[in-house]
Backbone as JSON, one array per atom type, in Angstrom:
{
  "sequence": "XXXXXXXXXXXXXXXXXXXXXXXXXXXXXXXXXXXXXXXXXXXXXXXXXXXXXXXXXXXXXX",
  "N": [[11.9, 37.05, 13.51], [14.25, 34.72, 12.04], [17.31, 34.98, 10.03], [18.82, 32.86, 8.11], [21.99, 31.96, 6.72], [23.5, 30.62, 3.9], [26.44, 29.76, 2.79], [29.62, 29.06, 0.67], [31.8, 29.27, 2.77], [30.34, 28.89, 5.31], [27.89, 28.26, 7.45], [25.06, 27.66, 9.1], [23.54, 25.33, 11.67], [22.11, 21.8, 10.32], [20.03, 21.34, 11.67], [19.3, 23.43, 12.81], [18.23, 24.77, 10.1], [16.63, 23.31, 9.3], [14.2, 23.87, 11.39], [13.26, 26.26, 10.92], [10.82, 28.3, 9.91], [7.53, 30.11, 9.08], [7.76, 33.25, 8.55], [10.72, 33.36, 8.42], [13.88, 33.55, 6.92], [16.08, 32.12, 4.6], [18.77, 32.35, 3.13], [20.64, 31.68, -0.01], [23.64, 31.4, -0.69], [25.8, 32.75, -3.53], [27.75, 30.04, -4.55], [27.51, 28.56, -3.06], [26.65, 25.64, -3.47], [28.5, 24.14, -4.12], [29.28, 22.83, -1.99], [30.39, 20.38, 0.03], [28.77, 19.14, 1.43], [26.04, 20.06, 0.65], [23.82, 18.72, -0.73], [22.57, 17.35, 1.63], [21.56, 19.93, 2.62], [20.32, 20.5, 0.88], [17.7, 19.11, 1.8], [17.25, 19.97, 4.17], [16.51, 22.37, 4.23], [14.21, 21.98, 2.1], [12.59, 20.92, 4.22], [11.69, 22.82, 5.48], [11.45, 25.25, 4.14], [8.56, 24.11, 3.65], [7.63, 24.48, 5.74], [6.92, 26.89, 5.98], [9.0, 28.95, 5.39], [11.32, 31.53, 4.08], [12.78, 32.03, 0.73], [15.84, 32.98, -0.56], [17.62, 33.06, -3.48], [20.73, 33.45, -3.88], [22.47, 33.03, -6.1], [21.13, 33.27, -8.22], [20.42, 35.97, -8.44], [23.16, 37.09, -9.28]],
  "CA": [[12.32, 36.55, 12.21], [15.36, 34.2, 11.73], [18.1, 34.58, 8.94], [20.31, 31.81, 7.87], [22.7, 32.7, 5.07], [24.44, 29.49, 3.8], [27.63, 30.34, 1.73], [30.92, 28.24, 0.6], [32.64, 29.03, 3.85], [30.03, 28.92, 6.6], [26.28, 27.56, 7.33], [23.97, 27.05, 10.51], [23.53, 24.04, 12.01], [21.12, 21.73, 9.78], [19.17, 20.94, 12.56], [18.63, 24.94, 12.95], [17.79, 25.16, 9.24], [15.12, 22.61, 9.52], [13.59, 24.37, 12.5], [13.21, 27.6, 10.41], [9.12, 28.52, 9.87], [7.25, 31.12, 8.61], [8.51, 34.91, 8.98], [12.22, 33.26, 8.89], [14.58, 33.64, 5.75], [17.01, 31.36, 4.09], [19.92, 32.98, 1.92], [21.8, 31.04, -0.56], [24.97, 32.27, -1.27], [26.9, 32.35, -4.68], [28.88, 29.26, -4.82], [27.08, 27.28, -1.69], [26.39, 24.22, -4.5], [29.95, 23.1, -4.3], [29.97, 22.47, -0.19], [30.41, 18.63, 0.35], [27.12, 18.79, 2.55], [25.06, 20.66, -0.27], [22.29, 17.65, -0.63], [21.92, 17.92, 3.09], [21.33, 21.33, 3.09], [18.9, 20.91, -0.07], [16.97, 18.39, 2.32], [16.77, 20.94, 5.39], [15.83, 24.1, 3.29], [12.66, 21.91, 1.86], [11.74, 21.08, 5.32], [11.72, 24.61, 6.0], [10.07, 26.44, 3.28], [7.45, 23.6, 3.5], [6.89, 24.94, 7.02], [7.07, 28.63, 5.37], [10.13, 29.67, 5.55], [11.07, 31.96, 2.34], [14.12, 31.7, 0.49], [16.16, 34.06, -1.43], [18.67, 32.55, -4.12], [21.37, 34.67, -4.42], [23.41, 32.72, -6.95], [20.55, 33.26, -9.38], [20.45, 37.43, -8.51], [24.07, 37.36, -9.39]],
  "C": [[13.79, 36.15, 12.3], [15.85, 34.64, 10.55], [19.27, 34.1, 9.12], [20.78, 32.36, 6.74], [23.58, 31.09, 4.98], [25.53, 29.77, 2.47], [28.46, 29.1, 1.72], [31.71, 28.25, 2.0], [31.91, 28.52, 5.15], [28.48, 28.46, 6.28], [25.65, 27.4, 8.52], [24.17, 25.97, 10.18], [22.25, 23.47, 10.89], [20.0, 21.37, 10.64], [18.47, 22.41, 12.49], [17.86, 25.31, 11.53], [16.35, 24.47, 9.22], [13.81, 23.3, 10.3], [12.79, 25.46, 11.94], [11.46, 27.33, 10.11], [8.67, 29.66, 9.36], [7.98, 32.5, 9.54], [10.02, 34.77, 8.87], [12.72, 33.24, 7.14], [16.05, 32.77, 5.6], [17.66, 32.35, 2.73], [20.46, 32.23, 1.09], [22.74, 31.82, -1.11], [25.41, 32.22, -1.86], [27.88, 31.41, -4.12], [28.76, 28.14, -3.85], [26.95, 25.83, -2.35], [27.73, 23.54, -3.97], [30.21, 22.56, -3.03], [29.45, 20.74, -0.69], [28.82, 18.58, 0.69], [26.31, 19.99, 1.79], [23.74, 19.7, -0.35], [21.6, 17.46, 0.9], [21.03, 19.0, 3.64], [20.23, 21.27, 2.44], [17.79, 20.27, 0.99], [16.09, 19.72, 3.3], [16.18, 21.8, 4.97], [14.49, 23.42, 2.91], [12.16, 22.05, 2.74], [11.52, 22.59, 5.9], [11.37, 25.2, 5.28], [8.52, 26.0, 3.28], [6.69, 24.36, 4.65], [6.81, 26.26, 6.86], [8.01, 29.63, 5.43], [10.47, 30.3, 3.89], [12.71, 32.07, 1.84], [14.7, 32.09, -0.85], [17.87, 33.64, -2.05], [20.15, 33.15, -4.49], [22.24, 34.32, -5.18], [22.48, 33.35, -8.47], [20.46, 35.06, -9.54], [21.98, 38.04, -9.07], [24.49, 37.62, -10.89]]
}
């Protein structure tokens, strides 16, 4: 099992986020919206939950 965590300061590669598949976890991190390369990221994260990756919002747990 992979975990990416994507925050305001830091992020995997989007190539690596794409890659992500079932059993693997995506983080969002309070305040990740505001990165320049946020619509990028939204892109990669679909391709990656589509492939079953699961993905845990953490702006919205906040």
């Amino acid at each position: 099992m992979a975990v990416s965590i994507i925050s305001p300061a830091a992020a995997p590669a989007l190539g690596d986020v794409r890659a992500l598949g079932e059993r693997d976890l995506i983080i969002i991190a309070a305040g990740c919206r505001g990165r320049r390369d946020w619509p990028r990221y939204m892109d990669a994260i679909g391709v990656a939950v589509t492939r079953g990756a699961r993905l845990i919002n953490a702006e919205e747990t906040v």
